[in-house]
C-alpha positions as CSV (number, residue, x, y, z in Angstrom):
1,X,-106.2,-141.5,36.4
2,X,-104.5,-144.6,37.7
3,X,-106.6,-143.8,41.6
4,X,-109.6,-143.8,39.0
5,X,-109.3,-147.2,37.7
6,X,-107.9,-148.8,41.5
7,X,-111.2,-147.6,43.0
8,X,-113.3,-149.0,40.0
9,X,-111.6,-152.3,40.6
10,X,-112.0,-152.1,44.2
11,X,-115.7,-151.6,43.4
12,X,-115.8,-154.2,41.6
13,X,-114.6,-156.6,43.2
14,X,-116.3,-155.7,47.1
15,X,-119.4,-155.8,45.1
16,X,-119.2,-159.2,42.5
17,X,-120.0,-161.7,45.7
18,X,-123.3,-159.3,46.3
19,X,-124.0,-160.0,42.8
20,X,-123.4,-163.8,42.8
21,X,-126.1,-164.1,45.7
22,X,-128.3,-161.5,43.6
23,X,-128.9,-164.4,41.0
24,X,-130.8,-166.9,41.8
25,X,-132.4,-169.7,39.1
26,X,-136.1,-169.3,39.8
27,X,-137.3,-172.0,37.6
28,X,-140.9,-171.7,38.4
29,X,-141.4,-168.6,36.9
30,X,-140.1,-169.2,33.5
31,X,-142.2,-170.8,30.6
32,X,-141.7,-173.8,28.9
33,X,-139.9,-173.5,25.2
34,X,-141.1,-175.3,22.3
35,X,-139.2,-177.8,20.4
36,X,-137.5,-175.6,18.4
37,X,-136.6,-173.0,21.6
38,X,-138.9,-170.4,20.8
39,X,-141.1,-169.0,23.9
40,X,-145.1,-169.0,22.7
41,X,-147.0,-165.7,23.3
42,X,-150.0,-166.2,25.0
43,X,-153.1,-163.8,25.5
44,X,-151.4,-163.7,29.5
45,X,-148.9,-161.8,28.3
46,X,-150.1,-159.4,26.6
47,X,-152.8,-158.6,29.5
48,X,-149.7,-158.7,32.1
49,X,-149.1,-155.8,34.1
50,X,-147.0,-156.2,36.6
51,X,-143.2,-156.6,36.2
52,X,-142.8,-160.4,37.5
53,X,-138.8,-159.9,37.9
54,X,-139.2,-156.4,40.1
55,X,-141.6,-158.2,42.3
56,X,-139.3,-161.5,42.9
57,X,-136.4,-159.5,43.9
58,X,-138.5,-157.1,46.0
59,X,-140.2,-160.4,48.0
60,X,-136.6,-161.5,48.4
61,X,-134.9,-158.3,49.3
62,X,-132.6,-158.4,46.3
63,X,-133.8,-155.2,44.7
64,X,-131.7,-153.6,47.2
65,X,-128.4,-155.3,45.8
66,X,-129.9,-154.3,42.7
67,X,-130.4,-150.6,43.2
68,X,-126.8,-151.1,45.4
69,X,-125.0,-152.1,42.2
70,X,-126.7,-149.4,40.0
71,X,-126.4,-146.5,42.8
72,X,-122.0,-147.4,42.8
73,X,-121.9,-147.4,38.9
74,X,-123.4,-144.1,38.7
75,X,-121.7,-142.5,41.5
76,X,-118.1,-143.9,40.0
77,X,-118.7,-142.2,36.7
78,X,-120.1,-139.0,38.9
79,X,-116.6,-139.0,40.7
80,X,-114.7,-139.6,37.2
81,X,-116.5,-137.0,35.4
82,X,-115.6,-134.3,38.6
83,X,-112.0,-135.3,38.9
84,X,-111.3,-135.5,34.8
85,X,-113.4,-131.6,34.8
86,X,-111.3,-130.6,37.4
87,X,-108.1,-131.6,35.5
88,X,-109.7,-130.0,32.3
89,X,-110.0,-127.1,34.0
90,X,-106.1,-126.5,35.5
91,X,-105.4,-127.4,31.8
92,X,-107.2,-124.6,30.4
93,X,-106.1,-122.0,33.2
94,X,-102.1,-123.0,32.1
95,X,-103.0,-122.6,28.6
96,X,-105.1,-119.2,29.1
97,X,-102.2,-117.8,31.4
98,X,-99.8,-119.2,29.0
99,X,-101.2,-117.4,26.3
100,X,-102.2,-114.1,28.1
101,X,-98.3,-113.8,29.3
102,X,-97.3,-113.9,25.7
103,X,-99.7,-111.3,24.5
104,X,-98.6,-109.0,27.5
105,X,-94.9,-109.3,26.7
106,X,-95.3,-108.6,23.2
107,X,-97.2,-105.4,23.8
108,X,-95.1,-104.3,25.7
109,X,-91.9,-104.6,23.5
């Protein structure tokens, strides 16, 4: 368990600078709020199609960071979820041959 949580912080920290340069404050592409902070809703919006965000990062190659990032997260809880079944299981296979011994020595008394 304690290997589990060194190689998430490893992970974490190799990959934090990658995320530091993934944002960037693109200005030009955010509206303008009100007085009192709110964001109006235009007709635009609701006729937009495209996803504004996916196609910033993709012009700047940052949706490969992106997927980077998400790609490590899932494969760390892959690895945690084999290693903590594989412990499960050597658990169960003491307790079943724990239990199967017993059963065998009182039949045969």
């Amino acid at each position: 368990m304690k290997n589990i949580y060194l190689l998430l912080l490893f992970c974490s920290l190799a990959f934090s600078p990658l995320l530091l340069i993934a944002q960037t404050n693109n200005t030009n592409t955010e509206k303008q709020a009100t007085k009192n902070g709110k964001i109006p809703i235009t007709q635009r919006d609701y006729e937009n199609s495209d996803v504004l965000m996916a196609d910033i990062f993709r012009e700047n190659g940052k949706i490969y960071v992106v997927v980077a990032v998400l790609t490590t997260i899932f494969a760390g809880i892959v690895v945690f979820l084999v290693i903590t079944e594989a412990k499960l299981k050597k658990l169960e296979d003491l307790v079943f041959s724990e239990r199967k011994s017993k059963n065998t020595t009182h039949k045969v008394l």
